[in-house]
C-alpha positions as CSV (number, residue, x, y, z in Angstrom):
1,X,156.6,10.0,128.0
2,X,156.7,13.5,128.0
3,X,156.9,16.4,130.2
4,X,153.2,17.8,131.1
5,X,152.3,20.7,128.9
6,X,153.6,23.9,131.1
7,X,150.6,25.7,130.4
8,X,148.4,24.2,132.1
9,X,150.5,25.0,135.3
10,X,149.3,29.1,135.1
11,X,145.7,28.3,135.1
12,X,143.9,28.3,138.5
13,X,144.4,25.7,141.0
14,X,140.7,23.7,141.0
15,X,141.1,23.1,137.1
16,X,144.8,21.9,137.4
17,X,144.3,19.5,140.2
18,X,142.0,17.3,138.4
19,X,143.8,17.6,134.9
20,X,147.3,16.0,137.1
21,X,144.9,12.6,138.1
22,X,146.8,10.3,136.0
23,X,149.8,12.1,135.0
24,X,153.1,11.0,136.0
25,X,155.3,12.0,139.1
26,X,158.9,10.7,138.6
27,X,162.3,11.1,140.7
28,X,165.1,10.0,139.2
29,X,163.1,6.9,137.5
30,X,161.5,6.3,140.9
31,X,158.0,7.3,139.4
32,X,154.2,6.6,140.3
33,X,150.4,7.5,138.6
34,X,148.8,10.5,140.5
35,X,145.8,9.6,141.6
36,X,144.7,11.9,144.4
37,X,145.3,15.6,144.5
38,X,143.8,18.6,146.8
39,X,144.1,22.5,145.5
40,X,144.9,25.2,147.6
41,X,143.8,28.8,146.2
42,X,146.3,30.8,148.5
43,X,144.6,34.8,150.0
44,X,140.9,33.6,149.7
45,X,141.6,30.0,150.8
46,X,142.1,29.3,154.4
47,X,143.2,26.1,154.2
48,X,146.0,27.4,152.1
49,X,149.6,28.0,153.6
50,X,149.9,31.3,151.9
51,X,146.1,31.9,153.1
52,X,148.0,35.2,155.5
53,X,150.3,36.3,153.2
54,X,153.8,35.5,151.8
55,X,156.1,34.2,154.4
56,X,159.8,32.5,154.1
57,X,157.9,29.1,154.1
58,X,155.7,29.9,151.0
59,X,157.6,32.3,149.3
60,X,157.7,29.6,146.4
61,X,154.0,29.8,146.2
62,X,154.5,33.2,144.8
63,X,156.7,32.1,142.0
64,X,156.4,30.7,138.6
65,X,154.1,28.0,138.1
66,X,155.1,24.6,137.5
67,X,157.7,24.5,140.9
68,X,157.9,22.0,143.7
69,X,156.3,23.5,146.7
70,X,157.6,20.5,149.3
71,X,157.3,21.4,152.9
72,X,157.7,19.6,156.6
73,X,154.8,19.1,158.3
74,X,153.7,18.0,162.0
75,X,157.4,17.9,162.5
76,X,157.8,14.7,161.2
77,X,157.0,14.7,157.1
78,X,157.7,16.0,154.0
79,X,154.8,16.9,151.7
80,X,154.6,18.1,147.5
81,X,152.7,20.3,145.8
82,X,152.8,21.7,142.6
83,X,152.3,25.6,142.3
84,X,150.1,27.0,140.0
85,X,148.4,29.6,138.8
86,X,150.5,33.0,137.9
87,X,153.5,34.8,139.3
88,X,152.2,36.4,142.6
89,X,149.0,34.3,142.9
90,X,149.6,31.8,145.5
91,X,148.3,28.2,144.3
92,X,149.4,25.0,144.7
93,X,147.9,21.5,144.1
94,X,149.0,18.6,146.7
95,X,150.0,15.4,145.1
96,X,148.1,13.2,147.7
97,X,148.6,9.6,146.5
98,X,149.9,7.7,143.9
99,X,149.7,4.3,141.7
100,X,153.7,3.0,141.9
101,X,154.9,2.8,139.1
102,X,159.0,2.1,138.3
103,X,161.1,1.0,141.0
104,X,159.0,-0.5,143.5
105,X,161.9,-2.2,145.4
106,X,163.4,1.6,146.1
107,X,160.1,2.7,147.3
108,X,160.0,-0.8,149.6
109,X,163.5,-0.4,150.7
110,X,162.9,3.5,151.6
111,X,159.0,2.9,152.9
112,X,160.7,-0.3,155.3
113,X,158.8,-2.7,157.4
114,X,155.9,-0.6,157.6
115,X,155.0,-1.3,153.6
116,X,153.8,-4.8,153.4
117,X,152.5,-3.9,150.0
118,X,152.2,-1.8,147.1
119,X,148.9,0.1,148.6
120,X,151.0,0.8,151.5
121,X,153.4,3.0,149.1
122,X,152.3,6.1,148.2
123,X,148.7,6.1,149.5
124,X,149.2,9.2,151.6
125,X,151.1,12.5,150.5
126,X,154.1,11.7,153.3
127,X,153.9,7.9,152.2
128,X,154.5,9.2,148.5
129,X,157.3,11.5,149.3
130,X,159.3,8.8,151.3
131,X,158.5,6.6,148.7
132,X,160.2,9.0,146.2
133,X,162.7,10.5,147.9
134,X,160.9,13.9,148.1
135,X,162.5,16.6,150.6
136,X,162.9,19.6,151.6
137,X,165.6,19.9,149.2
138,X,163.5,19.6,146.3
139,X,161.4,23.2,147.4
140,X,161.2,25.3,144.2
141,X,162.6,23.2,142.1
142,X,161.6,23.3,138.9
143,X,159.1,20.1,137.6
144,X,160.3,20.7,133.8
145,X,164.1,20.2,133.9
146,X,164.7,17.1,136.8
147,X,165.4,15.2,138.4
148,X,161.4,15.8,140.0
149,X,159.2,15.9,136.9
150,X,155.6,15.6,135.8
151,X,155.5,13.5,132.7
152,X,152.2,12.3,130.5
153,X,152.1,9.2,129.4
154,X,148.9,10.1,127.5
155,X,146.8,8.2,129.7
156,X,143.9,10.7,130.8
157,X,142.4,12.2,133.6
158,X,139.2,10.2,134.5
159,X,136.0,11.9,132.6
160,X,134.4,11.5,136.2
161,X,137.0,11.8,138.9
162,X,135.7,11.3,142.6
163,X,135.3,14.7,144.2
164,X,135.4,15.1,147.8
165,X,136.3,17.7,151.1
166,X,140.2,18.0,151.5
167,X,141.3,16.3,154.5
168,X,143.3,17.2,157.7
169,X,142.5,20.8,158.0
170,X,140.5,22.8,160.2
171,X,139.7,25.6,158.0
172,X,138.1,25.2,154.5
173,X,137.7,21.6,155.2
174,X,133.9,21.9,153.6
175,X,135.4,23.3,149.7
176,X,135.2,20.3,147.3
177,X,138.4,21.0,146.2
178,X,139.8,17.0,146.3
179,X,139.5,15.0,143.7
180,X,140.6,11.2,142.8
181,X,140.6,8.4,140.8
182,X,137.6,6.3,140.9
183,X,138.5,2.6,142.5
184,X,142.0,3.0,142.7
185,X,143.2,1.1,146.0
186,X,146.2,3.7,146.4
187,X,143.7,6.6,147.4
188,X,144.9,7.6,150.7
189,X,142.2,6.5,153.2
């Protein structure tokens, strides 16, 4: 395995999001397969967090590409994205769900009771970051150096991923901008 070719983190955020499905999200050998991301296209997206402007909260955003943009959400989870495109363009691709991979009894011991089984891991983008370990303290690290990477294992994106609306948002929830792996049972539901 090897890290994820850095250029492909500059280039805009609905041609990176697809080209992460199958790639490999790992923390400190707790890993999974991506299979479910959503871009987020920052001044002419609303659904984006940096949709307004630059703020403390998405100051990463603005920075180099190929950074953890992790945030706390509905005052109860941690979410990742990965930000893309170039310095001062605010993109970001959210790591929605993945395929475990290494470690499953770490992900079961942090996930508890609540994960009776391995779809019940990381099929949601909070699920995955519990799962993981993934928190706040993580924001703009870098995804190159660890101990949060993207690796490629050389298996592929699919040649036809499913492509959908993002979910949860109340503006910009009709832009195809999701897309996931076709029959995996860890797409968030």
């Amino acid at each position: 395995m090897h890290i994820v070719d850095t250029e492909l983190f500059g280039l805009d955020a609905r041609e990176v999001a697809p080209n992460l499905l199958n790639k490999v999200l790992d923390h400190s050998g707790v890993s999974g397969r991506i299979v479910e991301v959503e871009a987020y296209r920052g001044l002419d997206d609303p659904g984006s967090h940096a949709w307004r402007g630059p703020t403390p909260r998405t100051e990463v955003m603005y920075n180099a590409p190929g950074m953890a943009y992790v945030y706390f959400t509905y005052g109860m989870h941690w979410c990742m994205n990965v930000v893309v495109e170039p310095v001062g363009m605010p993109g970001a691709v959210l790591i929605r769900a993945l395929d475990p991979l290494t470690d499953l009894q770490t992900m079961f011991d942090r996930r508890g009771p609540v994960a009776r089984n391995t779809t019940d891991l990381c099929s949601g983008p909070a699920k995955l970051c519990v799962a993981l370990g993934i928190d706040g303290s993580l924001d703009g690290h870098d995804l190159v150096r660890g101990p949060l990477r993207l690796l490629d294992d050389a298996v592929a994106p699919p040649a036809d991923p499913v492509v959908t609306t993002r979910i949860g948002l109340s503006r910009g929830q009709e832009l195809r901008w999701r897309w996931c792996v076709p029959d995996n049972p860890n797409v968030s539901r």
